[in-house]
ZALOMI-599341 format. One record per residue (C-alpha): y, x, z; residue in three letters. Coordinates in pm, whole numbers, plus 50000, padded with zeros to 5 digits. Layout:
N
YXZAla/...
This chain:
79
500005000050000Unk/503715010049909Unk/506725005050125Unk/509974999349956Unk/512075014950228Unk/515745026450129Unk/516915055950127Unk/520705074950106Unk/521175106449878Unk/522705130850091Unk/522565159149868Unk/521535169549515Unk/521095208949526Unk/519735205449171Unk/520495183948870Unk/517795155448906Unk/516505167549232Unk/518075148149565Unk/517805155049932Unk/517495117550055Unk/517525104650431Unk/514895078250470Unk/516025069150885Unk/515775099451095Unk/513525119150802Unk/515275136950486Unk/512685142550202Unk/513535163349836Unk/512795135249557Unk/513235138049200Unk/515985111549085Unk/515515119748703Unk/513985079948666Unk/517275065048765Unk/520805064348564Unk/523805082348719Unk/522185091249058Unk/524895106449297Unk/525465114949689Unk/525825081849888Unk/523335060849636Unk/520775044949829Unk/517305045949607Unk/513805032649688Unk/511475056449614Unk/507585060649517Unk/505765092549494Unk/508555118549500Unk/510775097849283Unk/513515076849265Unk/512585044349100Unk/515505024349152Unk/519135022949310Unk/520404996949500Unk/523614990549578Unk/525334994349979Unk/525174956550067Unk/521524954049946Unk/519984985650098Unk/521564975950464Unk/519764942950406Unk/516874956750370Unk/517174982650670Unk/518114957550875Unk/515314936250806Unk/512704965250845Unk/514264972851173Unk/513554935351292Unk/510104942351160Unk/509784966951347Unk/511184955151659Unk/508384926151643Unk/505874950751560Unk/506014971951838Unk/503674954152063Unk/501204947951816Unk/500414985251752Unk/497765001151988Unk/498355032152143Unk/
């Protein structure tokens, strides 16, 4: 299974390559797939690349409904 989690471009070191922060983790992803990637895009990602942008209002949607998932998750995972 896939998660379609956003994530922001924070850097791109390279042309095509992006340093993106997915919550507290920052992974190198290849952003060749989408149009006009730059620093502050938020992209969903699959297998090291960028598949899609989205734009600000969208992506914090989504966060914040993965956070509530979360939230209501907690319980439900053993430890």
């Amino acid at each position: 299974m896939c998660l379609a989690i956003p994530g922001q471009i924070v850097e791109m070191p390279q042309p095509n390559k992006a340093r993106v922060q997915f919550g507290e983790t920052e992974i190198m992803i290849d952003v060749s797939l989408v149009d006009d990637a730059r620093v502050g895009d938020y992209v969903i990602a699959h297998c090291g690349f960028a598949i899609t942008k989205l734009d600000e209002q969208e992506a914090k949607e989504q966060l914040q409904l993965w956070r509530e998932y979360a939230e209501m998750m907690k319980d439900e995972i053993p430890r």
